[in-house]
C-alpha positions as CSV (number, residue, x, y, z in Angstrom):
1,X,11.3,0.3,44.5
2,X,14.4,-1.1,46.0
3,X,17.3,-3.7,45.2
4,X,20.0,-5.2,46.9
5,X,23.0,-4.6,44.5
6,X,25.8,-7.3,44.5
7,X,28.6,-4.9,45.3
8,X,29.1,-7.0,48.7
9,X,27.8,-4.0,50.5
10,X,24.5,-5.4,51.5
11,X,23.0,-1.7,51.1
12,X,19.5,-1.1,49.4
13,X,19.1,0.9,46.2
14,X,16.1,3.2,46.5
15,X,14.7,4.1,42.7
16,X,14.8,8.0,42.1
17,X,11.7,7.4,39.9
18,X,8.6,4.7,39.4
19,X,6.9,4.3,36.4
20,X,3.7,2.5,37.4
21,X,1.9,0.4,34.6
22,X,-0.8,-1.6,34.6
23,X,0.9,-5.0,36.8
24,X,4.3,-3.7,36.4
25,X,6.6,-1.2,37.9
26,X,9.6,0.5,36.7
27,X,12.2,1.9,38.6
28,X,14.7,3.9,37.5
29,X,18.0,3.7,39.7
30,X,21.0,6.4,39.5
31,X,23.6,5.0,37.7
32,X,27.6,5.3,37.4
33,X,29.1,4.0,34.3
34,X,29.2,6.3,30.5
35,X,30.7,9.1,29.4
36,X,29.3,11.1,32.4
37,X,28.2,8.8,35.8
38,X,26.1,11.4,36.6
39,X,23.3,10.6,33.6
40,X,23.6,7.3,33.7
41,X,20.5,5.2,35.0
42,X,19.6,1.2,36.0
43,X,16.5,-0.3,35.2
44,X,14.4,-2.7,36.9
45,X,10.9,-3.7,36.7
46,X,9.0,-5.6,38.9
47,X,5.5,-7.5,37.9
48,X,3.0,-8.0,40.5
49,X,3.7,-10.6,43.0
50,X,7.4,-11.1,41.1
51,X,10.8,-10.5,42.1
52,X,12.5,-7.2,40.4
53,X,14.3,-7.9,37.1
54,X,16.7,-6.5,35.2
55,X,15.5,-6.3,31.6
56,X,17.8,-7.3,28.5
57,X,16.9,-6.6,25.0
58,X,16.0,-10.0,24.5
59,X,13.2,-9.9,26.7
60,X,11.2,-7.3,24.9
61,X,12.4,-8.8,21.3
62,X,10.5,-12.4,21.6
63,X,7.8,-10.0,22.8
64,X,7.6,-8.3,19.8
65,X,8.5,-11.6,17.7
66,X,5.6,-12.8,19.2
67,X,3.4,-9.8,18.3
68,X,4.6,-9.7,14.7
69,X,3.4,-13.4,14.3
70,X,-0.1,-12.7,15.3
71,X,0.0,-8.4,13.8
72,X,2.5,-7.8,11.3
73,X,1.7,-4.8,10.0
74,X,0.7,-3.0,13.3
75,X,3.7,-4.3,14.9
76,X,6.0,-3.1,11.5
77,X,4.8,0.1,12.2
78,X,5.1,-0.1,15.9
79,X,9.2,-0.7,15.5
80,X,9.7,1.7,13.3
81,X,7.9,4.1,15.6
82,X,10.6,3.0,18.5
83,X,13.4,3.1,15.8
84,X,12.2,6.8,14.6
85,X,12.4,7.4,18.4
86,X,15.8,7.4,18.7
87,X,16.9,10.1,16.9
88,X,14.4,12.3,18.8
89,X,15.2,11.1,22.4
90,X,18.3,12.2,24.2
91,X,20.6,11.0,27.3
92,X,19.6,12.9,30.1
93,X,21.8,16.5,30.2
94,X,21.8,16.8,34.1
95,X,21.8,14.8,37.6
96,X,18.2,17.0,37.8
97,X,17.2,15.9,34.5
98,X,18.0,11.7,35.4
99,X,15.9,12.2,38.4
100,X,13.0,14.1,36.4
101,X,13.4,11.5,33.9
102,X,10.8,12.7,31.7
103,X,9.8,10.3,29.1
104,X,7.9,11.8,26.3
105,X,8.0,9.8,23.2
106,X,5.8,7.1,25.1
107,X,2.7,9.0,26.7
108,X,-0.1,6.7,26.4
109,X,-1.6,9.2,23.6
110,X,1.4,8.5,21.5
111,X,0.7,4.8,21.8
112,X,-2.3,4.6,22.0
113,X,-2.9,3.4,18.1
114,X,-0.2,0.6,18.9
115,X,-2.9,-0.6,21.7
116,X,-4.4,-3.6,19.3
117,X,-0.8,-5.6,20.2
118,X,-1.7,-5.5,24.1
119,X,-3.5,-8.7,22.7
120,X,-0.4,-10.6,22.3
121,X,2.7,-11.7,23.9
122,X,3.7,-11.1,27.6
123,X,4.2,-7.2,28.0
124,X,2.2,-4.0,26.7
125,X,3.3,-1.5,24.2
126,X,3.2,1.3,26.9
127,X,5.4,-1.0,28.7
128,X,7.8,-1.8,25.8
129,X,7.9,1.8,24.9
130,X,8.9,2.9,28.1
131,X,11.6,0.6,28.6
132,X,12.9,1.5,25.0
133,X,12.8,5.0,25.7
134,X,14.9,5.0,29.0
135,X,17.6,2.4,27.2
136,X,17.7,4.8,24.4
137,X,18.8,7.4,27.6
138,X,21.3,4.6,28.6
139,X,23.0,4.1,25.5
140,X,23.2,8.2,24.4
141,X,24.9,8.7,27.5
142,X,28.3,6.4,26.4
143,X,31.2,8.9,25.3
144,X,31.4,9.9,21.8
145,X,34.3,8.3,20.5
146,X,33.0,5.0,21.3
147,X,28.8,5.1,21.3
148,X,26.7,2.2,21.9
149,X,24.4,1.0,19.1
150,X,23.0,-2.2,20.1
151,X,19.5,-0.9,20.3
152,X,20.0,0.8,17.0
153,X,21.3,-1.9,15.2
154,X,18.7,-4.3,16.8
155,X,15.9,-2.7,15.6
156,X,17.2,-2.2,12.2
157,X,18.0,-5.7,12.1
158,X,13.9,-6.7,13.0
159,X,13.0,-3.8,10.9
160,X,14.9,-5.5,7.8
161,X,13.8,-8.9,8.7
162,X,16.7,-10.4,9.3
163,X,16.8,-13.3,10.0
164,X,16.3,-14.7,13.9
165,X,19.9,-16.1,14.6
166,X,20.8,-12.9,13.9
167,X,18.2,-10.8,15.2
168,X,18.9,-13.0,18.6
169,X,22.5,-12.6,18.4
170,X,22.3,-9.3,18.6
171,X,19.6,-8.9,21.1
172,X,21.9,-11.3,23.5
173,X,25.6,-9.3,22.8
174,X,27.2,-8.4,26.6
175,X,25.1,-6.0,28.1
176,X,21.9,-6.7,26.0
């Protein structure tokens, strides 16, 4: 997969990895903003016959707004499955580990009992899982004395049933 950042350059980004779902694409581009450039990674996606997209926390939130409508109680359990995922998934430790980037909280085995959702809104749990899994990557990689917690304090906030205006606040905070 390939973008055209807007650094004025006119240059191509190539990804250093592709996760290939069913109709969508990830690609995982080298980074250079945290505590240490070297971990840090870019997302895209790109959906069959789409342009490539940068996805934002509020993207996959209506998703799953939309999936706790129809399955509340699959998609309850679903969250908290992301949200327990965070404290087992860390930033990546090398420039060989980012371009490995092994994910594997989100096989399809591990997600498999979440499948039932696939049924409603736009994107599939494999899909959500992976994107949640890399941005958990993302945000473990800022420096120590000042770590990002917007997916962590999103997902309590949906997990606690806040209520939206807050849950979408949050999911729309610079850099969401």
């Amino acid at each position: 997969m390939e973008y055209s950042p807007r650094d004025g350059t006119g240059r191509k980004a190539k990804s250093i990895k592709e996760i290939k779902l069913d109709g969508v694409t990830i690609g995982v581009f080298e980074g250079s903003r945290g505590h240490n450039p070297d971990h840090d990674i870019l997302i895209k996606y790109k959906e069959d016959g789409k342009r490539v997209r940068t996805p934002k926390h509020i993207h996959w939130v209506i998703d799953i707004l939309v999936k706790k409508e129809h399955d509340k109680e699959l998609t309850m359990k679903f969250l908290k499955y992301l949200r327990d995922m965070y404290e087992r998934v860390e930033g990546f430790c090398s420039k060989e580990d980012r371009a490995k980037c092994e994910l594997r909280e989100t096989t399809p085995e591990k997600l498999e009992e979440f499948n039932e959702l696939n049924k409603y809104g736009e994107y599939s749990v494999e899909f959500i899982g992976h994107l949640i899994e890399l941005m958990i990557k993302m945000e473990k990689n800022m420096p120590p004395e000042k770590p990002a917690r917007v997916f962590k304090e999103l997902m309590d906030s949906i997990l606690q049933e806040k209520e939206i205006f807050v849950i979408v606040s949050k999911a729309t905070q610079i850099g969401g």
